[in-house]
N, C-alpha and C positions, 0 to 999 in steps of 0.2 A: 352264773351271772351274779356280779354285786347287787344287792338288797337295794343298795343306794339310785341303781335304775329304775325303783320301781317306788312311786311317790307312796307316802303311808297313807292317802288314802282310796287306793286302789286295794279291787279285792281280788288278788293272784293266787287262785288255788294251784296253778302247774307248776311243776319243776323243768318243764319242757323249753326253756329260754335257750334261745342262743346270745352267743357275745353281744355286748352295747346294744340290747332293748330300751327302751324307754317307755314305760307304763304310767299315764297321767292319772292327777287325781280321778274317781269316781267311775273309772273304766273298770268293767269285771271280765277276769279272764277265768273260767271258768277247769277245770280240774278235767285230763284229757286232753286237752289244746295242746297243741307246739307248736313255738315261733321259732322262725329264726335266727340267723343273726342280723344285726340294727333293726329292729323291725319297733317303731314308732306307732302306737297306741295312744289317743290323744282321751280328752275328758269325754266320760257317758259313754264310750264303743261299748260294747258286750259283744265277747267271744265265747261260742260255744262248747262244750265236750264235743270232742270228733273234728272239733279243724286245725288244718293245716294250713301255717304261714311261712314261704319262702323268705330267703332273707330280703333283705332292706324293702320292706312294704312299710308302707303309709297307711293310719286308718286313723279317718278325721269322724271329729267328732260327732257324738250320736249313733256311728253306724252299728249295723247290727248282722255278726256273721254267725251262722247257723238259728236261722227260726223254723222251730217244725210246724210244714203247714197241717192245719185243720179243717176238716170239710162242714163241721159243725153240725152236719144232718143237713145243710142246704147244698150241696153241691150234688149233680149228679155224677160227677165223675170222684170216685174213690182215691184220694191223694197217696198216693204210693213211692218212699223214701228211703236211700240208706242213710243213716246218720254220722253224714261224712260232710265237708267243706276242705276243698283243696286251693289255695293262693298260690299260683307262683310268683319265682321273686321277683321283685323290684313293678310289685303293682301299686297303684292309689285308688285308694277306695275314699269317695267323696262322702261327707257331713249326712247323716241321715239314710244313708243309699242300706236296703234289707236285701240280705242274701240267705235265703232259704237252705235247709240241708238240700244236700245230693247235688252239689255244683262242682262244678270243676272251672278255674279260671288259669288259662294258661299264662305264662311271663310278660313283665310289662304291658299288663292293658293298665287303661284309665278305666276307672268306673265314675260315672257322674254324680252331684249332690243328689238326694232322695231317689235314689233311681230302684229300683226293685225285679230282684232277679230269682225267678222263683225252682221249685226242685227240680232235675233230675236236666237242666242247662246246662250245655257245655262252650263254653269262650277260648279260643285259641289266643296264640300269645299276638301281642303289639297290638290289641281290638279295642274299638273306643265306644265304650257304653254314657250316652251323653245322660245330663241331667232328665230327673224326673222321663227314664225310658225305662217301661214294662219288660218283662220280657216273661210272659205264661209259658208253664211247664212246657219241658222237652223241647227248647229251644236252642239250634246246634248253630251255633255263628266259628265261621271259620278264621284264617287267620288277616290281619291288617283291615279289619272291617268297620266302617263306623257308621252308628246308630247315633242320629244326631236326636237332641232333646223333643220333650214330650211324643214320642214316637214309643208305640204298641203295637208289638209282636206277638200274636196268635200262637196260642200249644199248639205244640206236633208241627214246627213249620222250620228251615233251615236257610239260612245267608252261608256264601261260599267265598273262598276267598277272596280280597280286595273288592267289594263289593262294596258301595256307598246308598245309605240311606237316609235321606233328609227328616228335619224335624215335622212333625204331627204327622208322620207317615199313619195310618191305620191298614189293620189288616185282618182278615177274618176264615175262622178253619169252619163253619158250620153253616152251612144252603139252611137247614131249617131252622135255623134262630132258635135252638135250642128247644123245640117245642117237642123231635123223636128222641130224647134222651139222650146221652152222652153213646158213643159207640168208635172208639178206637181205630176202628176201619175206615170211617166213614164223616170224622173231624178231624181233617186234615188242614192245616196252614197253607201259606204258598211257599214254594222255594225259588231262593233269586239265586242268579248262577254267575260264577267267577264275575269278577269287574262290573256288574251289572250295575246301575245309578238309577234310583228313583229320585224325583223330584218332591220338593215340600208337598205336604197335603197331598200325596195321591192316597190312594183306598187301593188296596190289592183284596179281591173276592177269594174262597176255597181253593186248596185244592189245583192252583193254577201253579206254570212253571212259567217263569222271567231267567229267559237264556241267556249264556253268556255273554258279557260287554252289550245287553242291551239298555235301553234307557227308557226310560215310563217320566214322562214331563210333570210339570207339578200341577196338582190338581186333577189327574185323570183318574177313572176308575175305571179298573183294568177286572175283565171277568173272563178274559181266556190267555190262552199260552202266548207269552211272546218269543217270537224265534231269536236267536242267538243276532245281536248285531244291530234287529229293529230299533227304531224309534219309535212310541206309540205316543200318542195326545187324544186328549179331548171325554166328552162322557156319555156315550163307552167309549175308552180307548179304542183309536185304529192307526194302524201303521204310516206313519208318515217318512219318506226319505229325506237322507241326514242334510243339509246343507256344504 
């Protein structure tokens, strides 16, 4: 790559560019990286050692790919990473959005502004991670899936293909509110299954399955399995037939 794609006051430790990069002022690309080819880096990103960017990706300003997480001593669960970040191509990463080591982001998603996506996450291709949406470790979203904004997604929990989930969705992998210690086994997420639709504002509890092409209305809290096709409303969700 020409020097001349990379503004001087960016700090480009890699040789790893493909054709027509564009490196804005004050963005660090860190030594280990490889982009691809067009791949647009705007002012203040920081890329890590160990990622990977398919060609013609977007990363707008502020974002940050590869943060290693830290437990600091206050976590009870041990944050455990390999120090990798995978992009394929032709995604956009929005202004401020943190993408943790140990990700994988399959071809053409959106990732939304401030949105944070943390280790050991996997995003299939054409998936729409909206603004400011969580996503706590080992979080496996399939592909054409969308996570509409302010919407948190509990560790250890998976979305399946074409499955839509509305904004301030919450969700929760732990019956004891953290009080037995972190335990693998035993904090689990929910998993929503192919085509399934949650509504704005429902709460999905542990540990529950949302079957395929069902729908959970907005506002419900759902704390057992929904069968494949249900409709559920209301708090506690119960099955209602479709109209």
């Amino acid at each position: 790559m020409k020097r001349s794609g990379i503004h001087p006051l960016a700090l480009v430790e890699t040789e790893a560019l493909g054709k027509g990069c564009a490196i804005h002022p004050f963005a660090v690309v860190q030594a280990g990286a490889s982009l691809g080819q067009g791949v647009v880096v705007h002012p203040h990103c920081f890329v890590g050692d160990g990622v990977t960017i398919g060609d013609n990706v977007e990363l707008f300003h502020g974002c940050i790919l590869g943060k290693e997480p830290k437990g600091a001593g206050a976590l009870a669960r041990l944050p455990t990473f390999e120090r990798k970040v995978v992009i394929g191509a032709g995604c956009s990463i929005g202004p401020h959005a943190v993408i943790y080591y140990d990700v994988e982001i399959g071809e053409a998603c959106l990732i939304g502004d401030a949105a944070s996506i943390r280790e050991q996450c996997r995003i299939h291709s054409r998936s729409v991670i909206g603004r400011h949406v969580t996503l706590n470790y080992a979080v496996l979203i399939g592909e054409r899936v969308r996570i509409m904004d302010h919407t948190w997604l509990a560790g250890n929990m998976s979305v399946e293909d074409g499955a839509f989930v509305s904004g301030h969705v919450g969700t929760a992998n732990d019956n004891a509110i953290g009080r037995s210690g972190y335990s693998e086994a035993n904090v689990r997420g929910p998993h929503i299954g192919k085509n399934a639709a949650i509504g704005v504002g429902a709460i999905l509890l542990p540990n529950i399955d949302i079957g395929e092409g069902a729908v959970v209305g907005a506002g419900a809290v759902v704390s057992k399995d929904v069968r494949a096709g249900d409709c559920v409303l209301g708090v506690p969700a119960r099955p209602k037939s479709r109209d």
